[in-house]
C-alpha positions in Angstrom: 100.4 111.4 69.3 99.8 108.0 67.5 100.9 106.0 70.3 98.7 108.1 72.7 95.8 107.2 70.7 96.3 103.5 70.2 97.0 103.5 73.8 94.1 104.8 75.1 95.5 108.1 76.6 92.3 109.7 74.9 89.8 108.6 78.1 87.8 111.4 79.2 86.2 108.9 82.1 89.4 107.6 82.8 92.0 110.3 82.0 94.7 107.4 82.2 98.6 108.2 81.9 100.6 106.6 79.3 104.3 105.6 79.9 106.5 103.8 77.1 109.6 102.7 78.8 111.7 101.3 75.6 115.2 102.8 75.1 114.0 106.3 76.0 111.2 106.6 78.6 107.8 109.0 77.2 105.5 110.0 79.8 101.8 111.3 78.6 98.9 112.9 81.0 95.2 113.9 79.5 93.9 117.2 79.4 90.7 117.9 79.2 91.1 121.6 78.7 93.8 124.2 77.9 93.1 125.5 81.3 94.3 121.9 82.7 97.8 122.1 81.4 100.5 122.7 83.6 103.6 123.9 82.3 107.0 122.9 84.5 108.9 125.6 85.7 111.6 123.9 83.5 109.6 125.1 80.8 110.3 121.7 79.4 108.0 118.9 77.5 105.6 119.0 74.7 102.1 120.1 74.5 99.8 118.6 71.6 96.4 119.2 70.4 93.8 115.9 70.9 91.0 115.5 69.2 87.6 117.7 71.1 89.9 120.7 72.5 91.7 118.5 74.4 95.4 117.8 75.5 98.2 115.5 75.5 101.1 116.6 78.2 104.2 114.6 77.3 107.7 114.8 79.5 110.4 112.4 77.9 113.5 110.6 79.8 116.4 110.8 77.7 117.5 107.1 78.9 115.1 104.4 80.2 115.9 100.6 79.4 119.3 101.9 78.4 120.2 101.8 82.0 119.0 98.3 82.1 121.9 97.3 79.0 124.6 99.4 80.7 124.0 97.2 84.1 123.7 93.7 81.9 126.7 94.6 80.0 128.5 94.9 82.7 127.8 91.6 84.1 128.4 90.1 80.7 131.4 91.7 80.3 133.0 90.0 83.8 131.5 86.4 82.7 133.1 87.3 78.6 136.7 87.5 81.3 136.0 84.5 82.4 135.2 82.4 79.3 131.6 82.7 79.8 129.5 84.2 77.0 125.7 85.4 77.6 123.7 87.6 75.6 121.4 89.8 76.8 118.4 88.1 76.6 119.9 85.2 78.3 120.8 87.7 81.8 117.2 89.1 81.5 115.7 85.8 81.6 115.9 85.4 85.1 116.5 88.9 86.2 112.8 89.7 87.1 112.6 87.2 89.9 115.9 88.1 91.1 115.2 91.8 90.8 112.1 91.4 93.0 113.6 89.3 95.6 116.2 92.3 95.9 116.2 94.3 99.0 114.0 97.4 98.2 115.8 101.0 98.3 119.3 99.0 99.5 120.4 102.2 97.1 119.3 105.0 95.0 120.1 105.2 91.1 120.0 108.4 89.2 119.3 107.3 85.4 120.8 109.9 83.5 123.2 106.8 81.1 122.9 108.7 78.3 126.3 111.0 77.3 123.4 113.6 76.0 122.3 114.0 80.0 118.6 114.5 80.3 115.8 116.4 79.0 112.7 115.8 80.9 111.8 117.1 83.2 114.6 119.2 83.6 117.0 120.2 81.1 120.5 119.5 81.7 123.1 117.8 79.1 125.6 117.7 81.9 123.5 114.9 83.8 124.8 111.9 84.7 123.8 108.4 86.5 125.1 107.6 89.5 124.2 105.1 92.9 124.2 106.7 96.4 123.8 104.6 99.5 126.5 101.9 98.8 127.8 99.9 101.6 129.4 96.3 101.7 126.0 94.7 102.2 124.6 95.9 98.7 124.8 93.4 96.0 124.8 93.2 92.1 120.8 92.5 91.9 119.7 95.1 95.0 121.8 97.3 92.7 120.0 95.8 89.5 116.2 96.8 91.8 117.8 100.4 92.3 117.9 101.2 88.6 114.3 99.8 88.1 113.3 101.8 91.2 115.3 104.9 89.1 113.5 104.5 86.2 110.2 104.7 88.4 110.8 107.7 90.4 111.9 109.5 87.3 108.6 108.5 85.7 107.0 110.0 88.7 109.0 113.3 88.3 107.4 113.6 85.0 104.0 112.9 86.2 104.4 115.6 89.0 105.7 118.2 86.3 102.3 117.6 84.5 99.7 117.8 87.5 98.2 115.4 89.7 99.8 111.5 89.0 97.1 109.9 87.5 94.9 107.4 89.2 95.9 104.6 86.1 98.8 104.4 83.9 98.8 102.9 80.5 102.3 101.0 79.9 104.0 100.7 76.6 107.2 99.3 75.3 109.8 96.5 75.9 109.7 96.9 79.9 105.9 96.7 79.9 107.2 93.1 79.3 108.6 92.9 83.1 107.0 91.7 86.1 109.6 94.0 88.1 108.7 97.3 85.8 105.6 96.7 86.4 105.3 96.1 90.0 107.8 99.0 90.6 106.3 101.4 88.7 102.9 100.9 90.6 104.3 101.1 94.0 106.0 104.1 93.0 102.8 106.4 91.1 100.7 104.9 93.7 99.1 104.1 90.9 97.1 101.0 88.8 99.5 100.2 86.0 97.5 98.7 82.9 99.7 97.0 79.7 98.7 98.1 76.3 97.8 94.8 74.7 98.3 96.6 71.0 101.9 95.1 70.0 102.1 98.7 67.8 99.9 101.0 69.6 101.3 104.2 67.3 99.7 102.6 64.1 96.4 101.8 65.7 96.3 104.9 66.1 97.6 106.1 63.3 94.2 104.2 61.5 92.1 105.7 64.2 
């Protein structure tokens, strides 16, 4: 509820979105009313009280950037064969570029990484990630776009369990940092996506 505060979820005018794509990915929608909360047939998510009678809708991802390491360690762990050490950081400093020269939908990625499966939003601990659509022709960054594209579509999943997708999406958390998140998740919602300049939105709002 912090974080939805310091991000600005709390826009009557507006009625924004707020997605934090760090480890685990949080999805937030505004409502104004108890009448405008919409409750997935999954019966999953969270439902918290904002101040004036209003709503916060949250569906959570059990795995978002954690797809992201499992793909980089796997590349690090061929060049680590090969005598080559990277870290992390050093494969994600060119991976945006590369990421959005990559041939859009060359395959699908479900990002259920986590052993826990997923929780949002649908509930099932027996989920688990997987690519569909491989052929000869798809490489190591089309297959780096399709979990970025992944991590979208499941953000829109969310949305759609809570209502409408909203018109504007807040974004949070390491990937807010990515040109490719970014871009993505726009083209996917269909929607503006804003960054939260606060570097710790949950204790802004925390104060507020």
């Amino acid at each position: 509820m912090c974080t939805a505060l310091g991000a600005g979820l709390h826009d009557r005018a507006a009625r924004p979105g707020l997605t934090v794509l760090g480890s685990t990915g949080m999805h937030m929608s505004f409502a104004a009313d108890a009448g405008a909360v919409r409750l997935n047939p999954d019966r999953c998510g969270y439902v918290m009280a904002f101040p004036g009678a209003a709503y916060a809708q949250m569906q959570t991802n059990m795995a978002a950037t954690l797809n992201v390491d499992w793909l980089l360690d796997l590349a690090r762990g061929v060049l680590e064969a090969e005598g080559v050490t990277r870290s992390r950081a050093d494969l994600l400093a060119g991976l945006d570029a590369r990421v959005l020269a990559a041939r859009p939908g060359a395959a699908l990625y479900h990002p259920y990484i986590s052993a826990a499966g997923e929780r949002g939003p649908f509930a099932e601990p027996d989920a688990r990630a997987s690519f569909t659509g491989l052929d000869q022709s798809v490489g190591w960054f089309d297959m780096a776009r399709a979990v970025f594209e992944g991590l979208a579509l499941s953000a829109r999943d969310c949305y759609a369990a809570m209502g409408p997708i909203p018109a504007e999406v807040r974004l949070a958390g390491g990937a807010a940092r990515s040109a490719a998140a970014r871009r993505i998740l726009a083209a996917t919602l269909g929607a503006s996506v804003r960054v939260v300049r606060r570097a710790e939105p949950g204790a802004a709002g925390a104060v507020m």
